[in-house]
Each structure stands twice: as C-alpha cells, then as structure tokens.
N, C-alpha and C positions, 0 to 999 in steps of 0.2 A: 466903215471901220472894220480892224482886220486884225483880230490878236491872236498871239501863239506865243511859243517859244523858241527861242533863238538855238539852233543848233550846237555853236559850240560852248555859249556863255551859258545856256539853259535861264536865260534869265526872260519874265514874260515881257515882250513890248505890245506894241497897239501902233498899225499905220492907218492912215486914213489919204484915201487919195482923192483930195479937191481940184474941182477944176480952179482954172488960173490962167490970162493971158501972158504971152508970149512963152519964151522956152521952158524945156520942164526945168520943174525947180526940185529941192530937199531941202525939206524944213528941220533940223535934229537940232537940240540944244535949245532951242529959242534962235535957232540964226538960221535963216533964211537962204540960201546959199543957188546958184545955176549950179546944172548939171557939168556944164563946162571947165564950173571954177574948182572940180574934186579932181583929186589926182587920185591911181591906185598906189596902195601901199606897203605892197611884198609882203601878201601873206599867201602861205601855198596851197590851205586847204579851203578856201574864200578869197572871194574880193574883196580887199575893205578901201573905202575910199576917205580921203583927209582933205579938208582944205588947207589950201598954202598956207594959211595960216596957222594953222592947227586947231581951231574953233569948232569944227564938226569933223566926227569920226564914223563911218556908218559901216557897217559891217553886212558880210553875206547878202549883197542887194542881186546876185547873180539871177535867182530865179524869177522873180518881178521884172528885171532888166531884159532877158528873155522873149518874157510875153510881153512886153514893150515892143520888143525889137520886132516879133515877129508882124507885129501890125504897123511896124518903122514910127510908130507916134514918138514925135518930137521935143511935140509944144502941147500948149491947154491944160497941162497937168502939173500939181505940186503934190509932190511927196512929205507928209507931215510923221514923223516918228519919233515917240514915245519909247527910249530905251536905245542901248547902242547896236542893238544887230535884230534884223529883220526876221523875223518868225520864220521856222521853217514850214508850218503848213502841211501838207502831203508830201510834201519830200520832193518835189517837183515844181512845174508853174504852172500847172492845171489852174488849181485854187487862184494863183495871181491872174491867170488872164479870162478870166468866169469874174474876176470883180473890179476888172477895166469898165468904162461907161463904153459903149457900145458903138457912141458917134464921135468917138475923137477922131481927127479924120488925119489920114497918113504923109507923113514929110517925105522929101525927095533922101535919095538913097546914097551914099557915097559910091564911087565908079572905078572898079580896076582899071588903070591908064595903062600898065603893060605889064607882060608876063615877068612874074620873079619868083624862083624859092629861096625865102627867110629860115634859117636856120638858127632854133634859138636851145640850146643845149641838147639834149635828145630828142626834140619836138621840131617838127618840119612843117612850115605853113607854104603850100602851091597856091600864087596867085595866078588867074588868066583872064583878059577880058573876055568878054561875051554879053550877051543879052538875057535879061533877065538875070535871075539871083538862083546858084546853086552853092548849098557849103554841106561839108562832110566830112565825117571825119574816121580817124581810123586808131583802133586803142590796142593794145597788147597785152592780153592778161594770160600767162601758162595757166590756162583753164578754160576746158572743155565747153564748159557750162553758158559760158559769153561767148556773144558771136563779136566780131573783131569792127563790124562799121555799121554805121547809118547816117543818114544824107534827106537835106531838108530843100527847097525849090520854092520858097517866097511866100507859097498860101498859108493866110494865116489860119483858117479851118482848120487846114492840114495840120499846121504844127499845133491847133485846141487838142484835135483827138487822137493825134498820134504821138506827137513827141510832148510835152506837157505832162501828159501823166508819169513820166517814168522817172524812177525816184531814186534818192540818194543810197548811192552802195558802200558795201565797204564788208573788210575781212576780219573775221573772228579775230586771228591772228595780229591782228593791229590795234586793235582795244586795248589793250593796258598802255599800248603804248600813246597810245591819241590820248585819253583819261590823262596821262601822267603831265602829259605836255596842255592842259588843260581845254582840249578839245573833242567833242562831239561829247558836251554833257549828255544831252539832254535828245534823247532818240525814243521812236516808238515802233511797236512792229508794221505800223500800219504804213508808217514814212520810208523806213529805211527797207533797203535791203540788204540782209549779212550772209556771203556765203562762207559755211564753214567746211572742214574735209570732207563729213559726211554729206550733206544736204544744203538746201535752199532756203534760207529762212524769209518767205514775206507772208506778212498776214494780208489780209485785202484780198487787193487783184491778185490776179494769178502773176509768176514771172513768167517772163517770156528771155529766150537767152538775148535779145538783140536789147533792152532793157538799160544794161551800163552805156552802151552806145549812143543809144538819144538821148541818156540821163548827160554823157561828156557834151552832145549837140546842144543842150539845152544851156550846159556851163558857157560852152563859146561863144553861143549867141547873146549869151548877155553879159561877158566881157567884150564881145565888138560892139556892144550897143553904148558901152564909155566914151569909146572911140568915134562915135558917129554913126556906128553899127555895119551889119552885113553888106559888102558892098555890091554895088551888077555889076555880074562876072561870077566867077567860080572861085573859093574858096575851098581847099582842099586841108585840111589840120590832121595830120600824124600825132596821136601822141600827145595834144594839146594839155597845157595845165596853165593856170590864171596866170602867174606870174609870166609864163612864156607866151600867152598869148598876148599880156600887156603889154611886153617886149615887143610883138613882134609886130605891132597894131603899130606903134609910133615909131619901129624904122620905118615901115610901107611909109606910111604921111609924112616921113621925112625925106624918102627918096624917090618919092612921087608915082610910086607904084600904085600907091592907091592916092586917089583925091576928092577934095571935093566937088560937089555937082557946080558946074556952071550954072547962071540962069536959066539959060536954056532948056537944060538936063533937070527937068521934074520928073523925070519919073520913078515910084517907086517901090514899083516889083522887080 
C-alpha cells in the first residue's frame, strides 16, 4: 500500500498494487476497468485518464506509468485507488518503481515500422526503426541552470538510478498562476523543484542541471506506456507535453509508423 498526496488536488489517496491475471487493470471507483479501456483526457499539466464511459477518472498516473514502462510490464498487475489522483510521492518514480514486486516478468515492446516525424503544435516526436529501445528528449527553457536533454536505452536499472529519481519542476513565477487555476496544491521541498531568479530551490538530493530533462523522460515514458509504451527503435521528443505526446502516440498507431509486435516479435528491450 502506497499513500501520499495528490499533486494537483492535494487530496490524500492510497494505491495498492495486487497481483492479477491477465492485462494490467485499474481499480478506482469500485469499477474495475483494463488499462486499454482508459482514454487520456486533455489535461496539460497530467495525464488524466476516463473511461468511455465516464465511470473511472484517474489522474496524474504518469510517474507509476513510467516505472511500469521502464520494465515494459503489461500484465500480472491491478492497480486499486483510493481517491481520484495518484499521490505524488518524491516528485518522481523512484518511490513507484522500489514498490513494483520484483518478478513481474516483461511484455513484448511495440516496433517502430518506419521512419516519421509527428508534428504535434510546438513539440516534434522523430521516429526511426532500429534495434533495441532508445528515447530522448530534448526541452527549451531560457535558463542557464537546465541543461536542454537526456536520453534513456531500455535498462531498467538504468532508469531505477538514474532517471526515477528526478522530480517535478517548476517556476516561482507560475505559482499563483497554477494555485489559481487550481493546480499544484499540494507540493513539498523535498518533491519539487522551484527555480526562482535568484537560486535553486531543492531540499533532499542535490539538483543537478540535467534534472528537468529526465524529470520530461520520465513524463514521456509513461504517457507511451497508455499507448503500449516505448517502442524498438528510437524515439527522439522535442519539447514533448502530455497532451502532444497523446496526440502524437495515436497518429504513429494510426499510420502505422509505430505498431504492434507480431507473434513473432517478443522481444522486449
């Protein structure tokens, strides 16, 4: 069991992740629902996912979704939640994937079929096949202080101690405005990171500038893990943000740029 507070609603939930045969599921409401049967739901500063029906509404699953994806696990698991948005935790998916069971064992991976760039408002997603899994991304901020990329290559180790821990950012300068619009209740120094004119504000770890960059790697990979997750091949994200990455996940699978695995095709690094 796994409780905190919800980033933007600041309200406590409680997940609990049970095993379960066949595909993952989400338990919120009292209804039971596949991972398949949620759509996203245009929200720009989270994922929030609805079923067609409107019965289940689950909010901010991006960093749990993540550490999902980074180990491609599929199936075996239900997600049960207590409250409409998933705790933020560390600010990151460290915490989420330290409370993964250890032997779910990994599903085949979706397959770049051929090279495209999606262009989804100022955000540019390069696809290319290849072997193995490479995604990366690249963010823009006029400031010094962030470095501009970082790029992840399928091990999930790799993404435990490297990209996992790097936590959610954000600028002095955008606070009242977030508050007003009734998001990012509920923050801590330990979660967040605020850069303001003067300085760095994180308590904890140290920052590091490369920091907002794994914190966007860690956004992306678990908005493609809706989708079916990080495909083999190279994934290259400019600029990525939820909504344009939801976009830009279901032109690929509609114009067959990305697809999914044949039989054949189990593999899942």
């Amino acid at each position: 069991m796994i409780a905190g507070f919800g980033l933007h609603t600041g309200r406590r939930s409680v997940v609990t992740l049970r095993r379960a045969e066949g595909p993952l599921r989400v338990r919120a409401d009292g209804v039971e629902i596949a991972l398949s049967d949620l759509v996203p739901d245009g929200a720009a500063r989270s994922t929030v996912l609805r079923a067609r029906d409107g019965r289940v509404v689950v909010a901010t699953v991006e960093h749990l979704f993540a550490a999902l994806e980074a180990r491609s696990i599929r199936s075996g698991l239900a997600i049960e939640l207590e409250g409409a948005e998933l705790p933020l935790l560390d600010g990151g998916a460290r915490a989420w994937a330290d409370a993964l069971p250890a032997d779910l064992a990994p599903g085949p991976r979706l397959v770049v079929a051929t090279a495209a760039t999606i262009h989804v408002g100022a955000s540019a997603y390069v696809f290319a096949p290849g072997e193995g899994v490479h995604v990366s991304v690249a963010i823009a901020f006029d400031d010094a202080r962030i470095a501009p990329d970082a790029s992840w290559s399928g091990d999930a180790a790799d993404f435990r101690d490297r990209i996992a821990p790097a936590r959610t950012f954000g600028f002095a300068h955008e606070v009242g405005d977030l508050l007003a619009r009734g998001l990012a209740t509920h923050v801590t120094p330990e979660s967040v990171v605020v850069f303001t004119d003067a300085e760095v504000l994180a308590a904890g770890a140290p920052y590091t500038a490369d920091e907002p960059a794994r914190h966007k790697l860690i956004d992306l990979l678990g908005d493609l893990y809706v989708h079916g997750g990080a495909p083999r091949g190279s994934l290259h994200a400019a600029r990525p943000g939820h909504a344009a990455t939801h976009e830009a996940m279901r032109r690929a699978l509609e114009a067959g740029v990305v697809r999914r695995p044949d039989r054949a095709d189990v593999t899942s690094r």
